[in-house]
C-alpha positions as a printed Julia matrix, in Angstrom:
583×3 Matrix{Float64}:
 257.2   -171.1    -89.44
 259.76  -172.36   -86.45
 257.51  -173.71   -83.91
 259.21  -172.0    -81.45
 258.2   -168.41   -83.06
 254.3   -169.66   -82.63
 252.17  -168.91   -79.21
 253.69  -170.92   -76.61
 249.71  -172.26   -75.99
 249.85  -174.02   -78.86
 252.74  -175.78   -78.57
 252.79  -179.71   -76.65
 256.13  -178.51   -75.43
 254.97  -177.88   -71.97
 252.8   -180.66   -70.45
 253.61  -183.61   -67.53
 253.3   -186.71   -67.59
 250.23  -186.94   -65.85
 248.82  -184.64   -68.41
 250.28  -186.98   -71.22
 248.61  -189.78   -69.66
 245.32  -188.34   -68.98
 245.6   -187.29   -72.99
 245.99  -190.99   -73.6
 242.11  -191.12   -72.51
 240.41  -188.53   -73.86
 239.27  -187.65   -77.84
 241.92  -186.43   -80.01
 241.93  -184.52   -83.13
 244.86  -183.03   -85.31
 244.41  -180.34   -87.45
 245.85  -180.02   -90.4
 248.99  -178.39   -89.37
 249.71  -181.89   -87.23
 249.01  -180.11   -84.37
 247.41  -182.22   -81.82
 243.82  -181.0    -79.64
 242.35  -183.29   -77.45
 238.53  -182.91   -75.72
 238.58  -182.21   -71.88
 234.98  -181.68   -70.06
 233.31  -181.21   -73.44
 236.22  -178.21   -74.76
 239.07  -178.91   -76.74
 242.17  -177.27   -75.77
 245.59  -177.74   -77.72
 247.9   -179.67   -75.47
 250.2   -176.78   -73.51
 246.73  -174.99   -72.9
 245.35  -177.92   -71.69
 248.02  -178.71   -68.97
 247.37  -174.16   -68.36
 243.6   -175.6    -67.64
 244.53  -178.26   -65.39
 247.05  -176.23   -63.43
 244.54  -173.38   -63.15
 241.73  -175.84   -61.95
 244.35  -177.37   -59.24
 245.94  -174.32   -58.0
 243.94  -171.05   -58.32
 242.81  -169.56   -54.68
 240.03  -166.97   -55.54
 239.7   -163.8    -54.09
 236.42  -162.56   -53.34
 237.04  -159.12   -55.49
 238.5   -161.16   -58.23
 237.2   -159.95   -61.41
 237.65  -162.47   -64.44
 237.18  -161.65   -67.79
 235.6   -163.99   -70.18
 235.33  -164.85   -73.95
 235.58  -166.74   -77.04
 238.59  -166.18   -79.04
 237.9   -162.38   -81.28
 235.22  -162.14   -79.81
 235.94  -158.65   -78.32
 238.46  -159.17   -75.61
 241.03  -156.56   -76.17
 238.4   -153.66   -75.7
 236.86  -155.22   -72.47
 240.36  -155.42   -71.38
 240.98  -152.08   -71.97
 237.26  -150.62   -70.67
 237.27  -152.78   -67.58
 240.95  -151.41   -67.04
 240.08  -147.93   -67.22
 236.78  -147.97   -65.54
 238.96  -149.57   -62.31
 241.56  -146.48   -62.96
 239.22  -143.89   -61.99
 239.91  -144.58   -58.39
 242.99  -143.66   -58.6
 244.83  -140.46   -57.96
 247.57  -140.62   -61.23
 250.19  -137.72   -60.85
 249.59  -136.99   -64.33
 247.22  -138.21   -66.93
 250.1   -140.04   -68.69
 250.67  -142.83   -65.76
 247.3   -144.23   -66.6
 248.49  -148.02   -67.9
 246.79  -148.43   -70.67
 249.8   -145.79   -72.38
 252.28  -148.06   -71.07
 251.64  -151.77   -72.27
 248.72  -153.5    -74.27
 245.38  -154.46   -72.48
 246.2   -158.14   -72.99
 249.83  -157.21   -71.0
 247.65  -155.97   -68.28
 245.14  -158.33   -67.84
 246.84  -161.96   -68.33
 244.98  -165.17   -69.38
 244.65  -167.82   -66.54
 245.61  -170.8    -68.85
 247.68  -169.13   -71.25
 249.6   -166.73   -68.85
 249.4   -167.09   -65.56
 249.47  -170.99   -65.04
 250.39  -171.97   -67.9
 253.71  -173.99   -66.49
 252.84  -174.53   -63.03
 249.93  -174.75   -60.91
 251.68  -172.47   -58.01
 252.8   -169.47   -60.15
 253.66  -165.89   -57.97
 251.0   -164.19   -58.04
 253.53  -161.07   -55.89
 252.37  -158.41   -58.41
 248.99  -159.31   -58.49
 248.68  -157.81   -54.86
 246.81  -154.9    -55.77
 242.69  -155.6    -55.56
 240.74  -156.09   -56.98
 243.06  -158.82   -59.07
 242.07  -158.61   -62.93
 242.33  -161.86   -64.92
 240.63  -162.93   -67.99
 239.85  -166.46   -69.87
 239.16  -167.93   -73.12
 237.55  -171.01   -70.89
 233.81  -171.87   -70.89
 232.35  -171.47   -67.41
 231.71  -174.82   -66.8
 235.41  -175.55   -66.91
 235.75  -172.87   -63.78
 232.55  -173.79   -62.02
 234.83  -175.99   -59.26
 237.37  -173.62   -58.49
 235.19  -170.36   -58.31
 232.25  -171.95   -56.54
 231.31  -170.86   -53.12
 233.22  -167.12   -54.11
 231.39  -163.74   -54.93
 234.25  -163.04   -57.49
 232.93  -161.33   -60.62
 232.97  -162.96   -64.09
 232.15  -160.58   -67.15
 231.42  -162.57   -70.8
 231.58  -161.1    -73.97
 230.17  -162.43   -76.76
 230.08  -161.54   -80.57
 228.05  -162.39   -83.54
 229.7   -165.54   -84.98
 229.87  -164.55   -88.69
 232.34  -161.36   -87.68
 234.16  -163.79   -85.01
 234.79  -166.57   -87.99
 236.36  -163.42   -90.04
 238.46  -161.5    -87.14
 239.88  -165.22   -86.69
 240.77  -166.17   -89.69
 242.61  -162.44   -90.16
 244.25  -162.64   -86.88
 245.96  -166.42   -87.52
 246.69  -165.19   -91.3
 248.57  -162.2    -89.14
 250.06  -164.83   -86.86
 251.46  -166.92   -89.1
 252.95  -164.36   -91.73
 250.97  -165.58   -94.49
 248.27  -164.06   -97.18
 244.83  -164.86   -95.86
 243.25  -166.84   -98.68
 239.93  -168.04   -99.52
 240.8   -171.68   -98.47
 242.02  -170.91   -95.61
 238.72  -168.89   -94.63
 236.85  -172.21   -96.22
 238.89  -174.66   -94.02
 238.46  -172.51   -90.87
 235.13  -172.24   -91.67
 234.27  -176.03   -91.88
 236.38  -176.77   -88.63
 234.11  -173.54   -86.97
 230.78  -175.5    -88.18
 231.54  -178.72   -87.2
 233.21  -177.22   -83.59
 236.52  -179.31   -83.19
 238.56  -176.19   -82.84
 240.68  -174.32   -80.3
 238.21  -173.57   -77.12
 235.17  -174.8    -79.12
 232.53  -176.03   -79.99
 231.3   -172.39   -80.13
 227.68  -172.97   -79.36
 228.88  -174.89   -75.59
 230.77  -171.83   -74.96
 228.08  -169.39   -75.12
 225.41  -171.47   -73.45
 227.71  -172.09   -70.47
 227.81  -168.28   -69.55
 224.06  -167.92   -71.03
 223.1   -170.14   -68.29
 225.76  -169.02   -65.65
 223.7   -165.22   -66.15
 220.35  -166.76   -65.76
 221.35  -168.89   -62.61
 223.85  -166.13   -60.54
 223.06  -162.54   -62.56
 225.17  -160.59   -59.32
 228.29  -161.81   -60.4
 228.02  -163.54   -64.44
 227.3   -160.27   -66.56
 226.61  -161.4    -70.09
 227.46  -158.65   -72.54
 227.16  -158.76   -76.22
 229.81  -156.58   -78.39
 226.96  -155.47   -81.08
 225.28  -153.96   -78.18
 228.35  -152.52   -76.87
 228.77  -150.84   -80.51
 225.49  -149.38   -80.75
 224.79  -148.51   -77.74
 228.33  -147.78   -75.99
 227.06  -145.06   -73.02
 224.19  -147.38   -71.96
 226.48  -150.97   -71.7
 229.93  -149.54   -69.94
 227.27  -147.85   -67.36
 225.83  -151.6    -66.87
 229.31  -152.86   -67.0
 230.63  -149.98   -64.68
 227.23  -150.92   -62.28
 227.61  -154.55   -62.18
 231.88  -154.13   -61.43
 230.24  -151.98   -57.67
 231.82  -148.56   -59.75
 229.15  -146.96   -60.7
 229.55  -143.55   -62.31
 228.3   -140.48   -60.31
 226.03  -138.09   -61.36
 228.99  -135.38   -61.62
 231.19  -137.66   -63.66
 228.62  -138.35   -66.07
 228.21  -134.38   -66.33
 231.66  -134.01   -66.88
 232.06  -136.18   -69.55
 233.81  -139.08   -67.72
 231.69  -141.75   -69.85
 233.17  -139.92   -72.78
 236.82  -140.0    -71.71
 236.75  -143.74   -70.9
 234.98  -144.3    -74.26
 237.8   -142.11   -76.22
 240.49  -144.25   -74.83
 239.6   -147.25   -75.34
 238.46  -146.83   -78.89
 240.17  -149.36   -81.19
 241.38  -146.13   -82.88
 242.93  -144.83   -80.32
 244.28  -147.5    -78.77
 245.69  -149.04   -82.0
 247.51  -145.53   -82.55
 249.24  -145.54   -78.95
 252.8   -146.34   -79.48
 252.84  -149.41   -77.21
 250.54  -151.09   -79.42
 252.48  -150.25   -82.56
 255.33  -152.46   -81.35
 256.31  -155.56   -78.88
 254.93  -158.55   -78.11
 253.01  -160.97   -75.83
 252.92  -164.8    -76.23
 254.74  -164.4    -79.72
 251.97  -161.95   -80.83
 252.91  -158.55   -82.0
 250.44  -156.09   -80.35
 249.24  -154.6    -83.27
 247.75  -157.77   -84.41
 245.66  -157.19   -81.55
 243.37  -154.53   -83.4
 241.78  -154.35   -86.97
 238.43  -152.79   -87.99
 236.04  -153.94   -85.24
 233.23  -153.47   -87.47
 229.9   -155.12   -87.15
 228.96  -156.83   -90.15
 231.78  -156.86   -91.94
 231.64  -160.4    -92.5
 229.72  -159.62   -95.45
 232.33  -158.51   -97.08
 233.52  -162.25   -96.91
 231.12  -164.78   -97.18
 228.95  -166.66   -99.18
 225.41  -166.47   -99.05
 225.96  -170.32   -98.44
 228.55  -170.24   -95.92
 225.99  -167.34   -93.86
 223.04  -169.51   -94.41
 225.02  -172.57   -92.92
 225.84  -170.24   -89.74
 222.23  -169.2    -89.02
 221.49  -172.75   -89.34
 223.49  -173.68   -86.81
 223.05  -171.45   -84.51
 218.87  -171.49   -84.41
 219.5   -175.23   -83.8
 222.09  -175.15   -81.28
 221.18  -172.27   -79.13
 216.87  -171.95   -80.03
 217.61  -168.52   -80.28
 218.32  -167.35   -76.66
 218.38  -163.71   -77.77
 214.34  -163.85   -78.28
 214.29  -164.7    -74.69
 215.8   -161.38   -73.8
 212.84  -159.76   -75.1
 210.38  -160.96   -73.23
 209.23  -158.71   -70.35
 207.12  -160.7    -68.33
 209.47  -162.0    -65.64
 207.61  -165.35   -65.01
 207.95  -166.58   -68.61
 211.85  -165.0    -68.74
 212.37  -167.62   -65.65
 210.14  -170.42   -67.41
 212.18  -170.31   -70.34
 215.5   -170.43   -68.47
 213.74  -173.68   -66.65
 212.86  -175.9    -69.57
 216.34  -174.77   -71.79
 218.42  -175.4    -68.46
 216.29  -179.0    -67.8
 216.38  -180.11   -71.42
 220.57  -179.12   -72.45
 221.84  -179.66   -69.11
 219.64  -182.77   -67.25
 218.51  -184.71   -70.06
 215.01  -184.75   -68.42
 212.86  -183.94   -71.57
 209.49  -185.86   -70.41
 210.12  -183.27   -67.34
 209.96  -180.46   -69.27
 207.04  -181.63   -70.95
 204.89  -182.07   -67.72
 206.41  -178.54   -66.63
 204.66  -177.49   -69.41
 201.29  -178.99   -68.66
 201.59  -177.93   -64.89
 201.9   -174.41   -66.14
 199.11  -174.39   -68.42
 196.73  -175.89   -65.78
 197.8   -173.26   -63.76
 196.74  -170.7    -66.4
 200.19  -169.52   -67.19
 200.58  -170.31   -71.23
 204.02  -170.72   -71.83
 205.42  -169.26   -74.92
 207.11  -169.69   -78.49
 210.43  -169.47   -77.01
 209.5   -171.95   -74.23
 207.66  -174.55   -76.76
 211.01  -174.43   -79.01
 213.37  -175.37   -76.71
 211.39  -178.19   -75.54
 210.65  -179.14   -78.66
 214.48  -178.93   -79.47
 215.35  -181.25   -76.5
 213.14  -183.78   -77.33
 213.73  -183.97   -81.34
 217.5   -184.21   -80.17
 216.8   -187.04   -77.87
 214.5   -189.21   -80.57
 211.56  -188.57   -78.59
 209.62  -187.46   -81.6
 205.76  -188.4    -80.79
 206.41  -186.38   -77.28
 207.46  -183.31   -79.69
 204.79  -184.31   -81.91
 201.93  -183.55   -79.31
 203.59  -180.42   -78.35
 202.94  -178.87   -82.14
 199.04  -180.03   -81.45
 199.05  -178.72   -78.05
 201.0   -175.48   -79.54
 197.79  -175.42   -82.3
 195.19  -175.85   -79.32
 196.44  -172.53   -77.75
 196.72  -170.86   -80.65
 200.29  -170.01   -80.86
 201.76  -170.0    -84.38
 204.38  -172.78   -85.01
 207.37  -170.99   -86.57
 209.64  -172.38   -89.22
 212.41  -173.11   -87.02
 210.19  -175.65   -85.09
 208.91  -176.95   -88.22
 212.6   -178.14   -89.48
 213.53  -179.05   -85.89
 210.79  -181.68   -85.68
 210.95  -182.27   -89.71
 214.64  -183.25   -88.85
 213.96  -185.5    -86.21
 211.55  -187.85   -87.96
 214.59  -187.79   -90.6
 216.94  -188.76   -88.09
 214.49  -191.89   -87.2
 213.79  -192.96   -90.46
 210.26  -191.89   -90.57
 210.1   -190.16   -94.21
 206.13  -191.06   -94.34
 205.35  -188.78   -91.41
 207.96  -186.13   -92.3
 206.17  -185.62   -95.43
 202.88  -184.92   -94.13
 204.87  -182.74   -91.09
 206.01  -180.87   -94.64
 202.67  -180.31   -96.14
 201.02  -179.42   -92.75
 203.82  -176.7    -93.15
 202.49  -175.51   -96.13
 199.02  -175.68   -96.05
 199.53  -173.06   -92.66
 201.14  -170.73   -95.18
 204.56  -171.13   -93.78
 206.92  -171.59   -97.04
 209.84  -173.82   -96.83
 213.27  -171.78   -96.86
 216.43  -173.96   -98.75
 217.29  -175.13   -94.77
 213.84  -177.1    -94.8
 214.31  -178.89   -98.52
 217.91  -179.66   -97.27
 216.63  -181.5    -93.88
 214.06  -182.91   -96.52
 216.41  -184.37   -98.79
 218.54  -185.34   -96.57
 216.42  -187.63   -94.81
 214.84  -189.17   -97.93
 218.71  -189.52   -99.05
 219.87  -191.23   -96.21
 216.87  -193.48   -95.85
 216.75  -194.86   -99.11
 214.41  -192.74  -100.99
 216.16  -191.01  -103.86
 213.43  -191.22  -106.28
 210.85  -189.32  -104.14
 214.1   -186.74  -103.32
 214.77  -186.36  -106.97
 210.88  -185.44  -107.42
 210.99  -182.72  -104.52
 214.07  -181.34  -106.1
 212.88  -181.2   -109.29
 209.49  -179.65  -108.23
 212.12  -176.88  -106.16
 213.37  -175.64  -109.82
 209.87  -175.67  -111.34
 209.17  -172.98  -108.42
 212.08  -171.25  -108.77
 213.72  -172.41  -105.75
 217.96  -171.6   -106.54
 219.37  -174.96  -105.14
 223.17  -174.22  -103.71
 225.37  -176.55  -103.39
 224.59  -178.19  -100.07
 221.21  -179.18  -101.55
 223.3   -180.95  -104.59
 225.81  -182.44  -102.34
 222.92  -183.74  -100.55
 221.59  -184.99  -104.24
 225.04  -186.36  -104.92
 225.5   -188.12  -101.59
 221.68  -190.32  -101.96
 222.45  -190.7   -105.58
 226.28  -192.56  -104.92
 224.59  -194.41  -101.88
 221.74  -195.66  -104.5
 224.75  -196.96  -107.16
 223.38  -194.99  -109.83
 227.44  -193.84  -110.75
 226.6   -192.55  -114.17
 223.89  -190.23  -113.7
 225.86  -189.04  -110.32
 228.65  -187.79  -112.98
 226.13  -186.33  -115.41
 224.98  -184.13  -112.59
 228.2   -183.19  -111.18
 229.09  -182.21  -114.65
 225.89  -179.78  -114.83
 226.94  -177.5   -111.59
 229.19  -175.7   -113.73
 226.13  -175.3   -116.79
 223.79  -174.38  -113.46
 226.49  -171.63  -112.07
 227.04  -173.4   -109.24
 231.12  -174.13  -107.87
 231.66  -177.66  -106.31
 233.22  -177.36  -103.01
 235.91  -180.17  -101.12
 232.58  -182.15   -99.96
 230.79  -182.41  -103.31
 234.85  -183.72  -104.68
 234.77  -185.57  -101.46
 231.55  -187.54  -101.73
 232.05  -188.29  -105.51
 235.37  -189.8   -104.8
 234.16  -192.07  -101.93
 231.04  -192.83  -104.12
 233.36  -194.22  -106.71
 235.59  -195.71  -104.48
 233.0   -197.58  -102.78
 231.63  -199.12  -106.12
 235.51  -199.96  -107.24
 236.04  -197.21  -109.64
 239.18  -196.56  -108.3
 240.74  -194.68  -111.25
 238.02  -192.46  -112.0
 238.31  -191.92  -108.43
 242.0   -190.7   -108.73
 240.41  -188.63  -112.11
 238.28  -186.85  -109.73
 241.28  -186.28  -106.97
 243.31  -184.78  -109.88
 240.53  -182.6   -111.5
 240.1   -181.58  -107.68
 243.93  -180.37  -107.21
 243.92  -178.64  -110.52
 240.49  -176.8   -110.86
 238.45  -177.11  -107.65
 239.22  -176.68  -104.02
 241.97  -178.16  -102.05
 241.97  -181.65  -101.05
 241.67  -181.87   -97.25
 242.5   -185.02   -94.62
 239.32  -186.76   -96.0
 239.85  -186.61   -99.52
 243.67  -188.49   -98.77
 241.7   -190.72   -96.3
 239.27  -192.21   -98.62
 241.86  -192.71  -101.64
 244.25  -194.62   -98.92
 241.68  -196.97   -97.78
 240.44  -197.69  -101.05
 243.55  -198.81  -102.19
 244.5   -200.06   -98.86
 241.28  -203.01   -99.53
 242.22  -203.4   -103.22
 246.11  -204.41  -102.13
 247.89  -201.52  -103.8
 249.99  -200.72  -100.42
 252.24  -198.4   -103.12
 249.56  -196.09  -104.07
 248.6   -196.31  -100.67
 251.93  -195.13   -99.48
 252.39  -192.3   -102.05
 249.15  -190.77  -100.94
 250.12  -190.74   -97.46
 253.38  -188.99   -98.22
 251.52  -186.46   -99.86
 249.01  -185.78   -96.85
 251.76  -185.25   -94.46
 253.13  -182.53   -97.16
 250.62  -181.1    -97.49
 249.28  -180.61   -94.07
 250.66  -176.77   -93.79
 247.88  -175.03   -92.01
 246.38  -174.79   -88.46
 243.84  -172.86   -86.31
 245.12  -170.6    -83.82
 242.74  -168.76   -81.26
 245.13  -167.17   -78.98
 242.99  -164.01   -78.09
């Protein structure tokens, strides 16, 4: 595709040379298109968006009605757009029912993006036809990234957010739409990995979220934090909250005459993907009707793995400790408790704080809660403060408040990350004997500690006794395996199990290919190295940046600069794919 046909925000077209020397100092990562992201304030932005952040942090002058609408990328924006628009409308006197503007132009035409639109080439843009109030804007940015230039206004920020499984799936759909091309399994796999590990467009996902998690907690009059399952199942009950929290609420009389209904109709993706505007022209190089698809929850399903879901919930009940339990809790004291210690622990680094909140508020004869102990017990694991998280399980035991499994493979993982394998084992049987059974997530933390310590023998027993109880190992859990048993030397009985996946009905993936070629390479079996990269290209999944590095350096030490050279000309041909969140 011409460059020039992709979203301007993508592009490095656009930026000063300020910006280009600010870039200079920050993290950078290319994806495998070659186009270039770098990390500002903990986000990372492609470069013209970037310069669209900077302007917008420099220049905007808030208006107290300003309303600014917030999300991650497919998350649900174009129908917030379009409710928010129409719940403003009703204001309005229209001449006739076909001047309302959603008929006219597409809700992404009406509601511009800060630092994609509005600023995206200068930090003093006209804002002349914004002169109507109140102004509507929306934002792919995480809140801390605004918290400067909004603070000290009463402006109104509304955040959707969307069960990451379905947003991994509209995303991969909507660049596969974007760039013209079929949307293929290793595309969904590469988006996928970028997704998990969270150097993508606007991410990491998990920063995102918290930032407007928190910015609810700490100002709930003007950070509404909606979520688009609830908004699915429950559509009457959230546009009233929505239409309460913008100072519209509906009257009594146009609830009785179905005014909840109309506004509902409207902006139904059906109906808004069959308007005629939507069916043709463009913003930012998009065609509108790329805009709308199925809006399903769920259907993610459809798409992945039972691995590649696993990884997801993973991820998310270690990054975020499960906020959404906190939303359930209805005794207001503990709902402000928990916001305490999870604001104290991710945001202030003061974990020994949070512990002696804790004590403070059991003295006082307020016991805190699961929720509470997990996200302290989060904080500290992260931080290496393991005996601290330690006494919490015993003082969690002394009030009689079941340790879940999450906890259990939070502080399991933590003695693996400090080497401690002979107090992780007994952390494990503890476990057990409390009738808790290990999921696949637990083994993997297991083995991956034992692995990476040293211990493959005692990692070979535990997965060994896994199949005797009839525990399916995927094929994290073997690349795990794999990844102890190439650090231990033992090359030949690596191969024999690699060989067996196939015998076990289990599909090697780019990491298992990944970590047997660097295995090999790093005990100077540099042809059956190249045997693996070509057994990779022809029958497993596509090599990625990785695969090329570890096959240049190899030959890089061992002097063969031509080899070297030929596999760098075939990583730049093969870098033909890129992540694009535009909306």
């Amino acid at each position: 595709m011409d460059p020039k046909e992709l979203p301007p925000n993508v592009r490095d077209d656009k930026i000063s040379e300020e910006t280009k020397k600010l870039i200079s100092s920050l993290p950078t990562h290319t994806d495998s298109q070659g186009q270039k992201l770098c990390k500002y304030q903990g986000c990372w932005y492609y470069y013209n968006t970037l310069q669209g952040v900077l302007n917008f942090q420099s220049g905007f002058q808030p208006q107290d009605t300003d309303i600014i609408i917030a999300s991650y990328p497919k998350s649900g924006t174009t129908w917030l757009k379009a409710l928010i628009v129409a719940l403003l409308e009703r204001s309005k006197n229209h001449s006739s029912s076909n001047d309302h503007p959603l008929l006219h132009d597409n809700p992404h035409g009406i509601v511009p993006f800060l630092e994609i639109d509005v600023f995206h080439e200068s930090s003093s843009p006209n804002l002349d036809k914004f002169s109507a109030t109140p102004r509507l804007f929306s934002t792919h940015m995480p809140l801390h990234a605004m918290h400067e230039t909004l603070k000290q206004t009463p402006c109104k920020i509304v955040y959707v957010c969307r069960n990451l499984k379905d947003t991994l799936i509209s995303t991969w759909l909507f660049a596969c739409a974007i760039l013209k091309i079929e949307p293929t399994r290793s595309i969904l796999e590469s988006m996928f990995k970028s997704l998990c590990n969270g150097t993508i467009f606007y991410g990491p996902f998990w920063d995102h979220l918290l930032s407007y998690w928190r910015g609810s907690f700490e100002d709930p009059k003007h950070v509404l934090f909606m979520r688009y399952e609830e908004m699915k199942s429950e559509p009457h009950e959230q546009i009233k909250r929505l239409a309460d929290f913008l100072g519209s609420p509906f009257t009594k009389q146009e609830e009785e005459s179905g005014s909840v209904e109309e506004i509902l109709d409207l902006c139904s993706l059906r109906n808004l993907s069959s308007l005629e505007v939507n069916k043709t022209g463009k913003v930012n190089n998009v065609d509108h009707k790329n805009f709308f698809r199925k809006g399903e929850v769920g259907d993610s399903k459809n798409y992945l793995t039972p691995e590649m879901e696993n990884k997801i919930d993973m991820i998310i009940q270690e990054k975020l400790q499960e906020p959404e339990t906190a939303t359930l809790i209805d005794s207001k004291l503990l709902f402000t408790i928990n916001s305490v210690t999870f604001t104290t622990l991710n945001l202030n680094n003061k974990a020994s704080e949070a512990v002696a909140l804790v004590d403070r508020l059991v003295a006082k004869g307020c016991q805190p809660n699961l929720v509470t102990y997990g996200a302290v017990v989060n904080g500290l694991c992260k931080r290496g403060e393991i005996d601290l998280a330690l006494l919490l399980l015993k003082k969690m035991d002394k009030a009689k408040i079941e340790v879940n499994l999450v906890i259990y493979n939070t502080v399991i993982d933590g003695f693996c990350q400090v080497g401690d394998c002979d107090i992780t084992q007994e952390i494990f049987k503890q476990m057990v004997s409390s009738g808790l059974a290990p999921n696949i997530w637990t083994y993997n933390i297991l083995l991956d500690g034992l692995c990476n310590n040293r211990k493959l023998e005692k990692a070979l027993v535990i997965s060994e006794n896994m199949q005797k109880s009839g525990t399916d190992l995927d094929i994290y859990t073997y690349n795990i395996i794999i990844h102890g048993m190439c650090k231990a030397g033992v090359i030949e009985d690596t191969h024999d199990l690699f060989c067996s996946l196939s015998l076990k009905g289990v599909k090697p993936d780019v990491v298992t290919y990944n970590t047997m070629i660097s295995g090999l390479c790093n005990n100077r079996l540099k042809h059956e190295a190249y045997a693996f990269f070509r057994k990779m290209k022809q029958d497993g999944p596509l090599p990625d940046d990785l695969t090329y590095n570890v096959l240049i350096r190899a030959h890089l030490e061992g002097g063969d600069k031509a080899a070297s050279a030929e596999f760098i000309k075939e990583l730049i041909s093969n870098l033909w794919f890129c992540h694009y969140y535009v909306a």
